[in-house]
Biopython code that builds the backbone (N, CA, C, O; Angstrom):
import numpy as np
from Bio.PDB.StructureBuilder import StructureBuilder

atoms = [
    (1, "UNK", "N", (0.812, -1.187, 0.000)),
    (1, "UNK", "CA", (0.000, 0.000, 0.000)),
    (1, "UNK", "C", (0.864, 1.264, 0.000)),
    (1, "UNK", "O", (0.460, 2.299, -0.530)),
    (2, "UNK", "N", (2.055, 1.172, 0.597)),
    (2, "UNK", "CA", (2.548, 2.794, 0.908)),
    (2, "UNK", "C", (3.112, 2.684, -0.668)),
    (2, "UNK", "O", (3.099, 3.638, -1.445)),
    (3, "UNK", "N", (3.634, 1.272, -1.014)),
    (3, "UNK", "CA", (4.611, 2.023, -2.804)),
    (3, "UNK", "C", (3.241, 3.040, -3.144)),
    (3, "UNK", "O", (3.206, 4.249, -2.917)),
    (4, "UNK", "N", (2.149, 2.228, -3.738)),
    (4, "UNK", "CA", (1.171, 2.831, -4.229)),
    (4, "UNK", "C", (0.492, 4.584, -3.751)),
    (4, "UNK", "O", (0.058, 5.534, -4.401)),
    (5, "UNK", "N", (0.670, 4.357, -2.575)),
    (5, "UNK", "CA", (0.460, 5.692, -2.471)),
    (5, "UNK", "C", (1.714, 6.598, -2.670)),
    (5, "UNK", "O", (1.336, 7.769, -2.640)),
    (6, "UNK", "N", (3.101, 6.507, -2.868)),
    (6, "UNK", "CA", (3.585, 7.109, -3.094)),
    (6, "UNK", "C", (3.786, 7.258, -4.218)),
    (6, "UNK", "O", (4.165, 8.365, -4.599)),
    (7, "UNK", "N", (3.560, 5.941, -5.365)),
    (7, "UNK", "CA", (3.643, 6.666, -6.395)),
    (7, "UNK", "C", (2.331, 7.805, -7.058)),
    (7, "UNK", "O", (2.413, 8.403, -8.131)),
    (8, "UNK", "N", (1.262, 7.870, -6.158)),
    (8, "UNK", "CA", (0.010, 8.574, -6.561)),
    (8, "UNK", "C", (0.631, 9.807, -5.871)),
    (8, "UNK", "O", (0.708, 10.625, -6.788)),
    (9, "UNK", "N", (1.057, 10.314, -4.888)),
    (9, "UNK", "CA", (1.275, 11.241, -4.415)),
    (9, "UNK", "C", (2.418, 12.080, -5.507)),
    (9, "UNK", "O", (2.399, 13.289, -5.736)),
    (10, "UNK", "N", (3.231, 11.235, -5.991)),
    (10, "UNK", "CA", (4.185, 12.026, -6.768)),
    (10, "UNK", "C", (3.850, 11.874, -8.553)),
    (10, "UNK", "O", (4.738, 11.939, -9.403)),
    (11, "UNK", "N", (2.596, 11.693, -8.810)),
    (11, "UNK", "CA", (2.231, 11.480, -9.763)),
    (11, "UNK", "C", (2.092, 12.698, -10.287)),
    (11, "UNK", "O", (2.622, 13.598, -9.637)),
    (12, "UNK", "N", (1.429, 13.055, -11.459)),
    (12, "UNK", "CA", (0.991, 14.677, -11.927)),
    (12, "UNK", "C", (-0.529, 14.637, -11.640)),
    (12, "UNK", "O", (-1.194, 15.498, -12.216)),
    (13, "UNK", "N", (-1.446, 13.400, -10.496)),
    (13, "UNK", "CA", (-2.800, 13.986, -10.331)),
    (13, "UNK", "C", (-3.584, 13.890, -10.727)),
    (13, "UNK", "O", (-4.643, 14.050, -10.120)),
    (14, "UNK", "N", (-3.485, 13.488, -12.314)),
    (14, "UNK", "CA", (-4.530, 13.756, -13.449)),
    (14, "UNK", "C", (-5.546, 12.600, -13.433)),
    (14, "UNK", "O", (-6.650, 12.826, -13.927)),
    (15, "UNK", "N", (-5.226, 11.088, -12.792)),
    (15, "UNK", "CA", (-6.147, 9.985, -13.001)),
    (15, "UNK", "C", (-7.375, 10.062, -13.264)),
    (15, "UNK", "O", (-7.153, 10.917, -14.121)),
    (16, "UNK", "N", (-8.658, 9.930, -13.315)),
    (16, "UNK", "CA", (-10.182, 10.149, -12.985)),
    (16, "UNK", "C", (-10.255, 9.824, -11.532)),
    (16, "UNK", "O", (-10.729, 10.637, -10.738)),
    (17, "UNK", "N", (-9.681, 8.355, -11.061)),
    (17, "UNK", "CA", (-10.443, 7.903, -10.028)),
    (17, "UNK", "C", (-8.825, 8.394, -8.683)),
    (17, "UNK", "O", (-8.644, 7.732, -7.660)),
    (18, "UNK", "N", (-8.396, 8.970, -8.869)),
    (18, "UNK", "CA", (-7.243, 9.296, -8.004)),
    (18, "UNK", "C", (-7.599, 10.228, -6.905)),
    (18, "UNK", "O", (-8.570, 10.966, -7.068)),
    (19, "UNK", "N", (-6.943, 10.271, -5.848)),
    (19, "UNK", "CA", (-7.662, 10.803, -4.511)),
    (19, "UNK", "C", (-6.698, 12.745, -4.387)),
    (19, "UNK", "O", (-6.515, 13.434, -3.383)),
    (20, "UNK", "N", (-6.399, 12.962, -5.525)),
    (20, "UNK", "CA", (-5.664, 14.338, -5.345)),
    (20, "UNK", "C", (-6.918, 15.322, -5.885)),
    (20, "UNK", "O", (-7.576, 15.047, -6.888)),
    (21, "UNK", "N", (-7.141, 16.527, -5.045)),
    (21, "UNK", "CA", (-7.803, 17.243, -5.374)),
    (21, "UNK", "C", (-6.900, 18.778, -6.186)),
    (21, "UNK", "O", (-5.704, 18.823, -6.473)),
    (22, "UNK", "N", (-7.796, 19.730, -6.364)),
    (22, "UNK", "CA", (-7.133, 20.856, -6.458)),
    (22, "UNK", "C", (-6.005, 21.548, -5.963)),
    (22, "UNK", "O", (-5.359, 22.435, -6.521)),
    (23, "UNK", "N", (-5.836, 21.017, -4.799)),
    (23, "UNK", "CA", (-4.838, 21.613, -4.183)),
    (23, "UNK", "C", (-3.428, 21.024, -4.266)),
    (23, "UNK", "O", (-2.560, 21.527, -3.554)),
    (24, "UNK", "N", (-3.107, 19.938, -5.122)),
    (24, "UNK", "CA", (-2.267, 18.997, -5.701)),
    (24, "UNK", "C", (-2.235, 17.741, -3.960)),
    (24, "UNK", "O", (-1.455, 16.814, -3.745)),
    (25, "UNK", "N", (-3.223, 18.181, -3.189)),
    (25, "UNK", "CA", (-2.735, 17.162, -1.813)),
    (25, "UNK", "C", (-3.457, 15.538, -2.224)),
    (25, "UNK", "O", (-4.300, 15.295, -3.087)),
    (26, "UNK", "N", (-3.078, 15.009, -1.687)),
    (26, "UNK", "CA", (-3.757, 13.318, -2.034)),
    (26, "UNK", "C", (-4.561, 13.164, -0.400)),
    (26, "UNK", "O", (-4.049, 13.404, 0.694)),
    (27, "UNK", "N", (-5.375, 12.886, -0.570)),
    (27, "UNK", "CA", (-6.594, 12.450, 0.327)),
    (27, "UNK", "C", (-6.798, 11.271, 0.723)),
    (27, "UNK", "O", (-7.734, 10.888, 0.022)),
    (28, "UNK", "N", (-6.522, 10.483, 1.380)),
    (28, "UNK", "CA", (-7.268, 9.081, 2.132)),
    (28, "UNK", "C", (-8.011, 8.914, 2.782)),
    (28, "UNK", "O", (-7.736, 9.317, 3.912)),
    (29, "UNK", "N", (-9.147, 8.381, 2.660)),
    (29, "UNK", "CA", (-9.874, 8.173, 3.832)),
    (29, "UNK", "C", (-9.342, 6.793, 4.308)),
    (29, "UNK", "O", (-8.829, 5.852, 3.703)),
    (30, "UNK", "N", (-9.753, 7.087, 6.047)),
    (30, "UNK", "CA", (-9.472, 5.827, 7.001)),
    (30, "UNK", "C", (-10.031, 5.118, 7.433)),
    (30, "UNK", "O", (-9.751, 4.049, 7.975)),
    (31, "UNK", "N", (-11.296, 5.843, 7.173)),
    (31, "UNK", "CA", (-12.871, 5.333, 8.267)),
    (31, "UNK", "C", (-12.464, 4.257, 8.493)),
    (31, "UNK", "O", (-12.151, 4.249, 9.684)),
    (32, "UNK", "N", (-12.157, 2.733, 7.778)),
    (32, "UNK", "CA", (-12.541, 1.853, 7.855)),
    (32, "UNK", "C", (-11.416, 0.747, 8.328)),
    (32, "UNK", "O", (-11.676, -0.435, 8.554)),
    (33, "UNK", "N", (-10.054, 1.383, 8.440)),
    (33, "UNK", "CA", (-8.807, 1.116, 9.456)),
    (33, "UNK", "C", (-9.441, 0.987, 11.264)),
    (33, "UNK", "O", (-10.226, 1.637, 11.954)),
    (34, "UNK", "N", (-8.502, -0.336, 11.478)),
    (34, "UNK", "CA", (-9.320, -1.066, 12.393)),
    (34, "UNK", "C", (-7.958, -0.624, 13.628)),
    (34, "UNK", "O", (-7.971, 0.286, 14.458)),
    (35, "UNK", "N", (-7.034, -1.493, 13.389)),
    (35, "UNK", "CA", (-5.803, -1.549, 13.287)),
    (35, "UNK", "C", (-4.656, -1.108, 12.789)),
    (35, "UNK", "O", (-4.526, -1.377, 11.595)),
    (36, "UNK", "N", (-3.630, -0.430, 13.353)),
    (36, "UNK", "CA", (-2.330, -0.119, 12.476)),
    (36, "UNK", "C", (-1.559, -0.331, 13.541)),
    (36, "UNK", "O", (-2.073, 0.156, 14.548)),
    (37, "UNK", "N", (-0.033, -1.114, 13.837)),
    (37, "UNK", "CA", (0.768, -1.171, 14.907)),
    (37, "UNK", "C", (1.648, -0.153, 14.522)),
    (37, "UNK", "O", (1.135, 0.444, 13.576)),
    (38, "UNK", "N", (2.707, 0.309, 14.810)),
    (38, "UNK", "CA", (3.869, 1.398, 14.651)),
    (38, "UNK", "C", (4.628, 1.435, 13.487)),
    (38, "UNK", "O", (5.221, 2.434, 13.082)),
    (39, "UNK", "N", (4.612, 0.494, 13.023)),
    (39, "UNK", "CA", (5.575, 0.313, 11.882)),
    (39, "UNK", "C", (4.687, 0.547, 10.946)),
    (39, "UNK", "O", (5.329, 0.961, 9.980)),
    (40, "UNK", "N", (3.272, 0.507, 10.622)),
    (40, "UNK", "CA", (2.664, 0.689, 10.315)),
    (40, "UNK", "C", (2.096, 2.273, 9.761)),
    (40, "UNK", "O", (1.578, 2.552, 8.679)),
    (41, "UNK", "N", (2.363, 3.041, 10.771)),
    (41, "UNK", "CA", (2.182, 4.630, 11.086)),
    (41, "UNK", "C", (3.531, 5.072, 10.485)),
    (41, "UNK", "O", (3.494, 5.976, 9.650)),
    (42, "UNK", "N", (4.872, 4.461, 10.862)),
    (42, "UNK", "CA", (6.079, 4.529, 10.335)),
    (42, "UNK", "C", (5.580, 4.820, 8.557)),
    (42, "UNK", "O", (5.843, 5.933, 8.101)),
    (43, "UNK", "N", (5.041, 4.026, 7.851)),
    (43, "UNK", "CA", (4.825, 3.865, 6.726)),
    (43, "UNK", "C", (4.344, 4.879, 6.351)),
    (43, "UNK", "O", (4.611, 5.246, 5.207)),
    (44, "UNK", "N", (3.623, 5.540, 7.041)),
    (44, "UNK", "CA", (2.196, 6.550, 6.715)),
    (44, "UNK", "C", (3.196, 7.937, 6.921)),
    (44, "UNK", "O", (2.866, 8.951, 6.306)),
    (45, "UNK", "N", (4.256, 7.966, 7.677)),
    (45, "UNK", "CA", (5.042, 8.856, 7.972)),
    (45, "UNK", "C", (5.716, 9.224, 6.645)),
    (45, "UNK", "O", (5.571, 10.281, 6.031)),
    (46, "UNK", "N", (6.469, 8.188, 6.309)),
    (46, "UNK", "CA", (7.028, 8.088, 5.155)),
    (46, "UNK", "C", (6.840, 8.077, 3.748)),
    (46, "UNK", "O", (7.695, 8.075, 2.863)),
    (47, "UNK", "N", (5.491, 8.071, 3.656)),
    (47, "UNK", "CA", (4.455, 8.293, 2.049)),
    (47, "UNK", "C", (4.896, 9.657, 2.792)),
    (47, "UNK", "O", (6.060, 9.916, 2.485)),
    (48, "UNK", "N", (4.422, 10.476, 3.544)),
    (48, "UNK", "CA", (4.252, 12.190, 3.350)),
    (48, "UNK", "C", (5.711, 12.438, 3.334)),
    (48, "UNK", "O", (5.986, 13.312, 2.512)),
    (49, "UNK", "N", (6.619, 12.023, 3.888)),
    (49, "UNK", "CA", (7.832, 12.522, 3.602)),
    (49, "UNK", "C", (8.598, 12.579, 2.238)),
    (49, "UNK", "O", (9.649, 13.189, 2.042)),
    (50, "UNK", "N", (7.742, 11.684, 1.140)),
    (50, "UNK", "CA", (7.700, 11.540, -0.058)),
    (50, "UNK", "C", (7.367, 12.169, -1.065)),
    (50, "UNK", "O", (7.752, 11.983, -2.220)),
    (51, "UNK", "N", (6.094, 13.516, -0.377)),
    (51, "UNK", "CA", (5.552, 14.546, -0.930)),
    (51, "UNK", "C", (6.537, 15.442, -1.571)),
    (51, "UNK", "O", (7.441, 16.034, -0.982)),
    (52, "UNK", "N", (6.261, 15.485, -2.906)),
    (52, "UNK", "CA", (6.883, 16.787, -3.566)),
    (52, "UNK", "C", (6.759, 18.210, -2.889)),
    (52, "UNK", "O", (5.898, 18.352, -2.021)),
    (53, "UNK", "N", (7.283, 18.895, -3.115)),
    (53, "UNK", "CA", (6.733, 20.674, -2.412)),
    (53, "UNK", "C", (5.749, 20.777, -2.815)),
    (53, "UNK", "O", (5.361, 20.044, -3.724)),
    (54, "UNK", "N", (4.973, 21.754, -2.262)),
    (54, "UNK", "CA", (3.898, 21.979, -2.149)),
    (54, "UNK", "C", (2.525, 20.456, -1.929)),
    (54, "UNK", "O", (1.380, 20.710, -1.557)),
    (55, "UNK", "N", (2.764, 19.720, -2.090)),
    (55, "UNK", "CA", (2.003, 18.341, -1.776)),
    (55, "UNK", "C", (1.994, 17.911, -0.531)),
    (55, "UNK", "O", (3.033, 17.903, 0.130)),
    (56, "UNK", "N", (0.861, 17.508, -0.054)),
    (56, "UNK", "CA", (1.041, 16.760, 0.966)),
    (56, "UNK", "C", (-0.405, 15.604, 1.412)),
    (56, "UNK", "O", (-1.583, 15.775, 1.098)),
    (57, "UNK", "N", (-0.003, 14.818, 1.962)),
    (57, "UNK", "CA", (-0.662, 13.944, 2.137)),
    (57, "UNK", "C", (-1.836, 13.998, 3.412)),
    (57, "UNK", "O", (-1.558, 14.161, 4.600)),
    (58, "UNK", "N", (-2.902, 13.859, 2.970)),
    (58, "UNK", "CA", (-4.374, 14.255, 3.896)),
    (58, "UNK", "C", (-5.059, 13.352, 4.412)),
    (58, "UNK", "O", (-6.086, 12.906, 3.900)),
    (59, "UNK", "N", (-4.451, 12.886, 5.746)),
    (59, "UNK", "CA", (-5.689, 11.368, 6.069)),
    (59, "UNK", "C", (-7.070, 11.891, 6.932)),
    (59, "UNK", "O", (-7.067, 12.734, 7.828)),
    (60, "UNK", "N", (-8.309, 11.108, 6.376)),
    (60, "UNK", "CA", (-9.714, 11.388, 6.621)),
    (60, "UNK", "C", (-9.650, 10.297, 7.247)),
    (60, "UNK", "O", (-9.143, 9.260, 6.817)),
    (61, "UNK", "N", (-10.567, 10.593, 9.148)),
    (61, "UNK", "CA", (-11.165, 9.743, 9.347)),
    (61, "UNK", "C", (-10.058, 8.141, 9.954)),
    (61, "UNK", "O", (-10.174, 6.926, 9.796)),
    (62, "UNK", "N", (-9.096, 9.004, 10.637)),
    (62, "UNK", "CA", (-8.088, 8.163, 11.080)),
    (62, "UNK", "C", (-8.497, 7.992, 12.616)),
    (62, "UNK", "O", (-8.703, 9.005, 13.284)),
    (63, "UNK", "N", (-8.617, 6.709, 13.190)),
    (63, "UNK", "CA", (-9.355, 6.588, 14.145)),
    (63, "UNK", "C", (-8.974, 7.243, 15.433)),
    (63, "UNK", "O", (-7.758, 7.376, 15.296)),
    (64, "UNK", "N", (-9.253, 7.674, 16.467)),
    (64, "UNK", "CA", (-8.544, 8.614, 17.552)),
    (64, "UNK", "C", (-7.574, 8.343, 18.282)),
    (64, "UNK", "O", (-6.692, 9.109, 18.672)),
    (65, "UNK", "N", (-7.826, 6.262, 18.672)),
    (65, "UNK", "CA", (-6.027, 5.794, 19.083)),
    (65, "UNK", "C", (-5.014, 6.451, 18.225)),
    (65, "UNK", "O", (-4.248, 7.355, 18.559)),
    (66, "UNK", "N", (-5.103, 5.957, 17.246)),
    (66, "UNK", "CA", (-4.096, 6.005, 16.442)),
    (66, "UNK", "C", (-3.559, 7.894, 15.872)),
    (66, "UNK", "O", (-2.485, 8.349, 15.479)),
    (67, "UNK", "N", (-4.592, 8.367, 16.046)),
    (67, "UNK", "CA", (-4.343, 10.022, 15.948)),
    (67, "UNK", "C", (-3.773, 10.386, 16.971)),
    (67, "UNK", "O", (-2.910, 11.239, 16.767)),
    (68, "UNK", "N", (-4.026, 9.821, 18.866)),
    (68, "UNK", "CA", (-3.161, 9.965, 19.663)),
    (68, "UNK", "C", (-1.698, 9.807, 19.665)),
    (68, "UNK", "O", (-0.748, 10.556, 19.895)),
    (69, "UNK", "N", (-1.876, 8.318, 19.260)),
    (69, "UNK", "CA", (0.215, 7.801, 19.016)),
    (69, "UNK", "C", (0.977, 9.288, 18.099)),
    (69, "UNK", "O", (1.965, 9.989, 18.318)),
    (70, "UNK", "N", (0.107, 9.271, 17.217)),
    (70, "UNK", "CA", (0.694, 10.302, 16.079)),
    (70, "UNK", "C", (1.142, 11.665, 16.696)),
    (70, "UNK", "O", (2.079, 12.423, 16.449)),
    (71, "UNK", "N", (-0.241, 11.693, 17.903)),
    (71, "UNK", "CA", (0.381, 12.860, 17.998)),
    (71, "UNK", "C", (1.996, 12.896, 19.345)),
    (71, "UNK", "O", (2.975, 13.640, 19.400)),
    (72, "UNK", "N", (1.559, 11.727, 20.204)),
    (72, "UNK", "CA", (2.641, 12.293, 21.293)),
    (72, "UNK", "C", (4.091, 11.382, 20.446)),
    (72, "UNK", "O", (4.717, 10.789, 21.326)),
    (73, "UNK", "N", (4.458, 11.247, 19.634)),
    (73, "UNK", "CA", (5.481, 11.040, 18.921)),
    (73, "UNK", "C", (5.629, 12.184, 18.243)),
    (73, "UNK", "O", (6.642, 12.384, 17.572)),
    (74, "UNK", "N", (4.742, 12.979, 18.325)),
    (74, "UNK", "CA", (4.975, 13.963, 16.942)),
    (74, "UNK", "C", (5.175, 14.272, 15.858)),
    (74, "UNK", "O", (5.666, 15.276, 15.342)),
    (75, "UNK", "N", (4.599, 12.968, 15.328)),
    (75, "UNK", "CA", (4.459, 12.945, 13.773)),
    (75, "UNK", "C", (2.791, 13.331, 13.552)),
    (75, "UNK", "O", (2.384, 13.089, 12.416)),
    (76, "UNK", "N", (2.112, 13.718, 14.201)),
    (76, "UNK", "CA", (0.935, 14.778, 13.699)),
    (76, "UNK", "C", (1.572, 16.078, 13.389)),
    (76, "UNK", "O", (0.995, 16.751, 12.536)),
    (77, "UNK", "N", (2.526, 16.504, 13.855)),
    (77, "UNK", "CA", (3.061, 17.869, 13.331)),
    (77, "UNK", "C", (3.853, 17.634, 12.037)),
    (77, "UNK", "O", (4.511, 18.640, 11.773)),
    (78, "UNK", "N", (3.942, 17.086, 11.539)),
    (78, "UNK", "CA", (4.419, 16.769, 9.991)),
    (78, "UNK", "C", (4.367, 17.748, 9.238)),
    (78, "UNK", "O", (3.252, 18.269, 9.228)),
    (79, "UNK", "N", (5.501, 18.467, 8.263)),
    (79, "UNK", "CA", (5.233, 19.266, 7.361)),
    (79, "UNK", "C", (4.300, 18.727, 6.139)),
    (79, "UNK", "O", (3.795, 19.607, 5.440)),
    (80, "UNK", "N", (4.122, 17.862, 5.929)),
    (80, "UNK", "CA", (3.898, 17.355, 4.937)),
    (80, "UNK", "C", (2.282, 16.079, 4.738)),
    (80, "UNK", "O", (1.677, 15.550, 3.806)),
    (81, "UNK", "N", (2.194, 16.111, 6.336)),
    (81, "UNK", "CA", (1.099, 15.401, 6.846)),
    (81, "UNK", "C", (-0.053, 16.278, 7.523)),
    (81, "UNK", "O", (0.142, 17.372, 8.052)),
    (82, "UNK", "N", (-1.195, 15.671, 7.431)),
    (82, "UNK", "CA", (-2.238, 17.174, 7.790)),
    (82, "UNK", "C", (-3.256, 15.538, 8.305)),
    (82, "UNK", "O", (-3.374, 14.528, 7.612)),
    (83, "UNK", "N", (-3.634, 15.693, 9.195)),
    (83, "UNK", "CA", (-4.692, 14.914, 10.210)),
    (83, "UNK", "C", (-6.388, 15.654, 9.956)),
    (83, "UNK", "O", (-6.750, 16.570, 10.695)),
    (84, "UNK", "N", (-6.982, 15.306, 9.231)),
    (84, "UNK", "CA", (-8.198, 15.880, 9.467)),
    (84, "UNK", "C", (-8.799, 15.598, 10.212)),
    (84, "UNK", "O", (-9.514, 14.598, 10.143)),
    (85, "UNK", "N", (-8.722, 16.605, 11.505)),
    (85, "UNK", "CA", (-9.892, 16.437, 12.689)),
    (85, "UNK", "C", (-11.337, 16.350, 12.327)),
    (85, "UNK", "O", (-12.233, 15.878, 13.026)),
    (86, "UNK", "N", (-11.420, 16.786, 11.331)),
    (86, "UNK", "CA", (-12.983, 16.951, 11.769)),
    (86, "UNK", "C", (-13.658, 15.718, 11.068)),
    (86, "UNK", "O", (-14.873, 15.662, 11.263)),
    (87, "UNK", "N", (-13.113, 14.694, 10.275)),
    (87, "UNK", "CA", (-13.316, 13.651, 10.052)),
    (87, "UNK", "C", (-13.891, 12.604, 11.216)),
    (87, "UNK", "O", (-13.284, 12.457, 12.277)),
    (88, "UNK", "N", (-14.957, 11.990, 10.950)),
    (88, "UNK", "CA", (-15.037, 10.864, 12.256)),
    (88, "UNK", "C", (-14.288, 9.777, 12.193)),
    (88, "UNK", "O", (-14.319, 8.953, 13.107)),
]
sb = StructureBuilder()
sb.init_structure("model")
sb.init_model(0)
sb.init_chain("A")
sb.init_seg("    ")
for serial, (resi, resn, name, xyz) in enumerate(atoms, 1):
    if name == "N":
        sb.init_residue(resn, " ", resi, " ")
    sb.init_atom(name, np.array(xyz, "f"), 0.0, 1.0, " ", f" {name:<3s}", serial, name[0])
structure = sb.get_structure()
């Protein structure tokens, strides 16, 4: 999963069914992530660190454990990673 999202993230965007909007950022939703252990989040770290400038990677709907870990490690502060709170 992370090759794939990184190669969509550094793609030029254009697909039909591809998750980059206007703003050149790539979008995931999570809703449906049950589970992720660390190495796991490691991964998710590392697709955004993959982001071209100005790009960055947007997870929807990442469940609140796992938005916790993110954050007291401090990889919710990511240049390149953006946590949408207001996602459920």
């Amino acid at each position: 999963m992370a090759g794939a999202l990184i190669a969509e993230l550094n793609s030029d965007g254009t697909g039909s069914a591809d998750g980059h909007r206007p703003d050149g950022d790539l979008h995931v939703d999570l809703r449906g992530l049950e589970f992720v252990d660390v190495a796991g989040i490691r991964r998710i770290v590392r697709v955004a660190d993959s982001a071209p400038e100005k790009r960055r990677l947007v997870l929807h709907g990442l469940p609140p454990t796992i938005r916790r870990v993110m954050s007291i490690v401090g990889w919710a502060d990511h240049p390149k990673l953006v946590i949408d709170e207001a996602s459920p």
